[in-house]
C-alpha angles and dihedrals in degrees: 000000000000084000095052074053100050103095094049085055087051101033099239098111115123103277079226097045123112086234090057092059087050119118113137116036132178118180156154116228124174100230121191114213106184105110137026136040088332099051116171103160096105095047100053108098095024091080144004108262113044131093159180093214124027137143115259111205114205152174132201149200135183119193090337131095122349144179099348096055104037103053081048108049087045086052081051097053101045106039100028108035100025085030093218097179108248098233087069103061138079135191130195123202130202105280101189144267113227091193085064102043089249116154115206107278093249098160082065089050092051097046088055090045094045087046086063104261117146110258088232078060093057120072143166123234129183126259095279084066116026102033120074127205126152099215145345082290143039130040123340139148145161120302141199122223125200105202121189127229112219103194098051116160095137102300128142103238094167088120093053094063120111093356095109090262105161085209091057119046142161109246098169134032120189111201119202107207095201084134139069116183128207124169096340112322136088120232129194106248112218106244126037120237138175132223128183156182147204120172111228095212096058100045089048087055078049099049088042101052096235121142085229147018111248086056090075133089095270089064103029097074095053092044099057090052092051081057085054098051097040105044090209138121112305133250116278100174085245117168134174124020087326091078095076113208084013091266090154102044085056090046087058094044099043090047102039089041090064102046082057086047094051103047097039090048092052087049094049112264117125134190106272158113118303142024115351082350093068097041085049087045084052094046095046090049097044082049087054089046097061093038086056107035110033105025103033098222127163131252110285103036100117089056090046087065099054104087093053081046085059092038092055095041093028095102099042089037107030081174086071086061101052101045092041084122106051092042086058100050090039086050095046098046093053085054103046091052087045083047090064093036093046093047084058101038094054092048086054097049091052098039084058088040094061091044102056126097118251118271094012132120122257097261113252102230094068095041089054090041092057089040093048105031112024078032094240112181110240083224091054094048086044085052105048084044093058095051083060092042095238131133128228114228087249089185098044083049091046089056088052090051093052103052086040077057093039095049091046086047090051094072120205099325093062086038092058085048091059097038087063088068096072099046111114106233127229095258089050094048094048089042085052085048094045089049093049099241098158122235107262111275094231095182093104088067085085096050087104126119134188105250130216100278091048092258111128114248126209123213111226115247124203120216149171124249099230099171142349114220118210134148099023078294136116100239127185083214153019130195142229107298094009116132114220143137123265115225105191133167101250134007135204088195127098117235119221109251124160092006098307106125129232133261114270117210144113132265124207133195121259102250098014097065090165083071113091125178106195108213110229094192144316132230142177126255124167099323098314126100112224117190115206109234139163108214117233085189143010105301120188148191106267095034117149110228139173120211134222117194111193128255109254110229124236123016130233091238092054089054091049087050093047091045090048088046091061085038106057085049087053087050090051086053091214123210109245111223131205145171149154111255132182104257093243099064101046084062080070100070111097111230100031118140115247114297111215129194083258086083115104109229118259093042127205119245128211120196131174120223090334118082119239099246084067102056095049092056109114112268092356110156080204099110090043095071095048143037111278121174143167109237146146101197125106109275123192120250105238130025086229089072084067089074097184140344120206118186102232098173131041120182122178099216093180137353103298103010131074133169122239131202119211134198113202124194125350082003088051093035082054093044092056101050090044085053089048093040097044082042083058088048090054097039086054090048094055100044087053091050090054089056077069101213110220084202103101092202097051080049095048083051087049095054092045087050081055096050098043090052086038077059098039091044091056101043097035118091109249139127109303098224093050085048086054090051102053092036078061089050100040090049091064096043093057085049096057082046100055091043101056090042088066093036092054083042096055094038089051090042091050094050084049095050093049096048085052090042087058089037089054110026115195090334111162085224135029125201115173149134127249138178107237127164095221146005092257090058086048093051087038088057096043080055096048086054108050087039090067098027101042094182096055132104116212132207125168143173132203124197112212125211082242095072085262121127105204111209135198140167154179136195130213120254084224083067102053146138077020109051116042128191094209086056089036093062100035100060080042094052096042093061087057086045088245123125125237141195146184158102130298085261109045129009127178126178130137139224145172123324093222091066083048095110094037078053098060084047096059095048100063092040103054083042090051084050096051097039 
């Protein structure tokens, strides 16, 4: 609510606005404190009076009355009308900050004194706790906190304020706003205002006499049905080392977590990914933790306690009532999909745990592992570690962090780096070809169907692990936290080929289904398919995985409906209907979005197609079948000036809802002929890939034409379902590219390889010269050679038109450790003043074609000295 206030504080609230009439408030507002600067998450449970939701009770003045009043109407209401007894209660004042020129609040002192509290009641604290500011900017000022004492009795608990003591603790602070800062400095604003703020949950354990809050009738409630989900023990109201197993504790997150589910999914805000979303998504997890771990309840619980959530809410938040429903499938999905990720998690945590040796950290590569790719809260891992008494390698993990920040920072350039990683090398590839490990079987990636609801749905695929690829090196294994690329037997994941990315997903091991590889992402290379993983555990050739590719978000059929829908209303060229309305009544119309007191009064109405006077009748449906808005921008006249609209841009921000960016009339009007001309440019491709060139150079062009209008479709404005479409299109085009440039290849490179073998009939070593187009057909036909002739040694040149000789060979296994292809080509390519490299196995490098005949020499001749 203080930001709603903000602009009265300031003065820059709408001279017309209702907000701009306000001076003296009192209110009730629902408040989340779960991230930020006032971040609770981590103390609610440990102890009884801290949460994530709670109902903050306020009053208000702006440029009213001030210290005086405050601090005496608050004295009034506690002690005169709840008659809390006085000797209970405490207050702290401001007591200055010399490094910001702040003298002690003592006008704050006097007032309490003068109202009659002890002088041993009233005590100064420094600015972190008695002077309150938001942020780094905006009004601020010194406060003054009455805190209760539980236990009484005539003690002096003045020692006990502010020292995290559950028996003393703060129920109103009253907030002076005398300050604005800005860059640094404080500024007196020009008029005084008060703010503040009384949390409903502590002065009800008050009024009703409980040592905690969660041990009055707004938790009650939830708590007994949590017994009666769980079957376990009940809630005691146990904290500290004396709640063994931590039961309690589990009882207090679990109930106050869904009271904050409850109200922030009514109001809109859904577990996800990003911003209030990704706090929700933590809470609701920590909640399911709890659930899971400590109380052993089954799946479902939390949603079982939604609708005494509502029962106990329902009269202060009617919304809770009418979406009971949705809160509890929504709940119930995003449990269901932690469930998975925490079983595995856990197993994990206490796999790595046995195997550790004593007295040593959590190693920081599987703890990053579970936090970056099964989405594993730090706070979580921190947590399950605890209870094992165990600490994570928090630097380790920092520096993981760092580079993760410093690769996604380094844009495509650093993501091609790193993509090189994963590219299997010619002497890998060659080394996976002489050992027989067949090229992956991808067929599987178009076992996919559109299911019922219009989502896309992806059959699983099993497969072998043949083979991990690290280090620039073929590996029969990689371990926890290590990063490497999967070869397996057959894929059900698209590898990204002409701009089109690859499939994201996860892969787990066959008989250890808690252990879950997330697939970062998968390219080609050679025939055979590598998924880029980093192991959470040891992962190994002959494994046995299931893969998961996943679902794509909205369908091309759902954008053509949303785009029909605006179109039909432009058709109808609908009257477009406004008008000035007292405030008052606009709250009247159903389906409005929330007015708030931002709002000028009058406001200005904007209806579609109903005229204003309709949708403030009293109980009209009217505004529930159009678009109604308050606005005060300039709205066309008529829904027909609009023309057109086209959805150019579709983004999933979190699981069920995307954001969509719309062009309407010459934009839209543009959008559409791009779409149609760039839909000519892909029709023309096709057809000349179906006349199926037998030239490899005119099907190399062909894929690159693919992969430069791959690029231009997903950059250029145009409407997003028709972009869908041709990217669809275009992805298997580059794929019958690619695949007819290595079969031409293969088939060219065979023809070659025959012509030498009758040339050079059962010779030990073979030197010529042969035209290729490319490096890739000369290493093809060295393969093809010492495929058919396996005691042969290979070496060949090829002169290019550019003045380049390409050069590529291949020693017999029968030759080494003697005779090596990496020192082979490079004394042959230094006498043409090229440079070569290679393995043992298999080199290729290049040089001038004027040291082209010295070269041919060199070659027999160092073959002649190793043979």
């Amino acid at each position: 609510q203080r930001w709603a206030f903000k602009p009265i504080f300031l003065g820059t609230a709408h001279p017309r606005s209702e907000l701009a009439q306000h001076r003296r408030v009192v209110n009730s507002q629902k408040c989340v404190r779960a991230g930020g600067k006032h971040n609770d998450l981590e103390d609610v449970g440990r102890d009884t009076y801290h949460h994530t939701f709670f109902e903050m009770l306020g009053n208000w003045s702006f440029g009213d009355y001030f210290k005086e009043e405050a601090c005496s109407m608050a004295w009034e209401l506690l002690t005169e009308v709840y008659e809390i007894p006085r000797d209970r209660l405490y207050v702290t004042y401001f007591g200055g900050d010399s490094s910001l020129g702040l003298s002690a609040d003592e006008e704050c002192r006097d007032i309490w004194l003068r109202l009659g509290v002890p002088a041993s009641h009233v005590l100064p604290f420094p600015l972190k706790d008695n002077f309150w500011e938001m942020g780094d900017t905006g009004p601020c000022g010194p406060c003054t906190e009455i805190h209760y004492d539980h236990v009484g009795g005539g003690r002096n608990a003045a020692a006990l304020v502010n020292q995290g003591s559950p028996d003393v603790v703060e129920i109103w602070n009253l907030v002076f706003m005398q300050y604005s800062r800005y860059q640094g400095n404080l500024l007196p604003l020009p008029q005084h205002h008060v703010d503040t703020g009384m949390g409903l949950e502590r002065l009800v354990t008050v009024l009703q006499n409980k040592r905690s809050n969660y041990d009055t009738d707004l938790f009650t409630p939830i708590l007994d049905a949590i017994h009666k989900g769980c079957r376990g023990p009940k809630y005691q109201g146990l904290v500290g080392d004396a709640d063994v197993g931590r039961v309690n504790m589990a009882y207090r997150v679990v109930a106050d977590h869904v009271r904050t589910l409850c109200v922030c999914i009514t109001d809109g805000i859904y577990p996800g990914f990003s911003g209030a979303e990704l706090v929700l998504r933590r809470i609701l997890r920590r909640a399911v933790r709890f659930c899971s771990e400590v109380l052993h309840a089954p799946p479902g619980l939390l949603a079982s306690l939604v609708p005494t959530v509502v029962e106990v809410l329902g009269d202060a938040y009617p919304e809770l009532t009418k979406n009971a429903d949705q809160i509890m499938d929504i709940i119930n999905e995003n449990e269901a999909a932690f469930l998975s990720s925490l079983d595995r998690g856990r197993r994990i945590i206490e796999r790595t745990v046995q195997q550790m040796e004593p007295s040593t950290n959590f190693p920081a590569e599987v703890a990053w592992s579970l936090y970056g790719n099964l989405g594993f809260p730090l706070d979580l891992i921190d947590l399950m570690l605890e209870e094992k008494g165990i600490s994570l390698d928090l630097a380790a993990f920092n520096k993981l962090a760092l580079e993760d920040a410093k690769r996604k920072a380094g844009g495509p350039q650093a993501g091609q780096l790193e993509d090189a990683d994963i590219h299997l090398d010619v002497h890998s590839l060659a080394q996976l070809r002489s050992n027989n490990v067949p090229a992956t079987d991808d067929s599987p990636k178009y076992a996919y169907t559109l299911g019922q609801h219009g989502q896309y749905e992806f059959s699983p695929c099993q497969a072998t692990v043949l083979m991990l690829y690290r280090d620039q090196s073929l590996q029969k294994e990689a371990g926890a936290g290590q990063r490497c690329g999967v070869i397996l037997d057959r894929t059900n994941f698209y590898a990204e080929q002409g701009g089109q990315a690859s499939d994201k997903g996860y892969m787990i091991c066959l008989g250890q289904q808690e252990i879950l590889f997330p697939v970062e992402s998968v390219r080609l290379c050679g025939g055979y398919v590598i998924h880029e993983v980093t192991a959470v555990e040891t992962l190994r050739a002959g494994d046995q995985v299931q893969l998961f590719v996943d679902e794509g978000p909205v369908t091309v059929e759902q954008l053509q409906q949303v785009e029909q829908v605006v179109q039909d209303v432009i058709k109808r060229n609908e009257v477009v209907h406004m008008a000035e309305v007292p405030l008052t009544l606009a709250r009247r119309v159903q389906g409005l979005r929330a007015v708030d007191e931002g709002y000028p009064d009058p406001v200005r109405i904007v209806s579609l197609g109903v005229p204003v006077e309709s949708v403030l009748t009293r109980d009209s449906e009217a505004a529930m079948q159009t678009s109604v808005e308050l606005c005060c921008g300039t709205h066309l006249l008529q829904t027909g000036a609009v023309e057109d609209l086209a959805i150019i841009s579709e983004r999933q921000l979190v699981k069920g809802i995307s954001r969509v960016i719309a062009v309407t009339g010459r934009q839209a009007k543009q959008a559409r002929e791009v779409g149609q001309c760039l839909a000519v440019e892909v029709d023309s491709v096709s057809l000349r890939m179906k006349q199926r060139s037998t030239s490899i150079p005119e099907m190399q062009n062909l894929s690159k034409e693919v992969g430069q209008l791959t690029k231009v479709v997903a950059s250029t404005p145009m409407p997003q379902w028709q972009r869908k479409e041709l990217q669809s299109i275009l992805k298997a085009l580059q794929r019958t590219a690619n695949t007819a440039v290595r079969k031409l290849e293969m088939q060219q490179a065979e023809e070659k390889a025959q012509r030498l073998l009758a040339k050079h009939c059962n010779q030990p070593v073979i030197i010529d010269t042969v035209p290729a187009d490319s490096l890739s057909i000369l290493m093809k036909v060295v393969n093809h050679l010492c495929d058919k002739s396996p005691g042969t040694s290979v070496l060949l040149l090829s002169p290019q038109v550019s003045g380049e000789v390409l050069c590529a060979c291949q020693v017999s296994k029968n030759c080494l450790p003697v005779f090596s292809a990496a020192d082979w080509a490079v004394a042959v390519c230094t006498q043409m003043e090229g440079k070569a490299g290679g393995s043992p196995v298999v080199a290729k490098g290049s040089g001038n074609a004027k040291g082209m005949q010295g070269a041919l020499t060199t070659a027999l001749e160092f073959a002649q000295s190793k043979l």
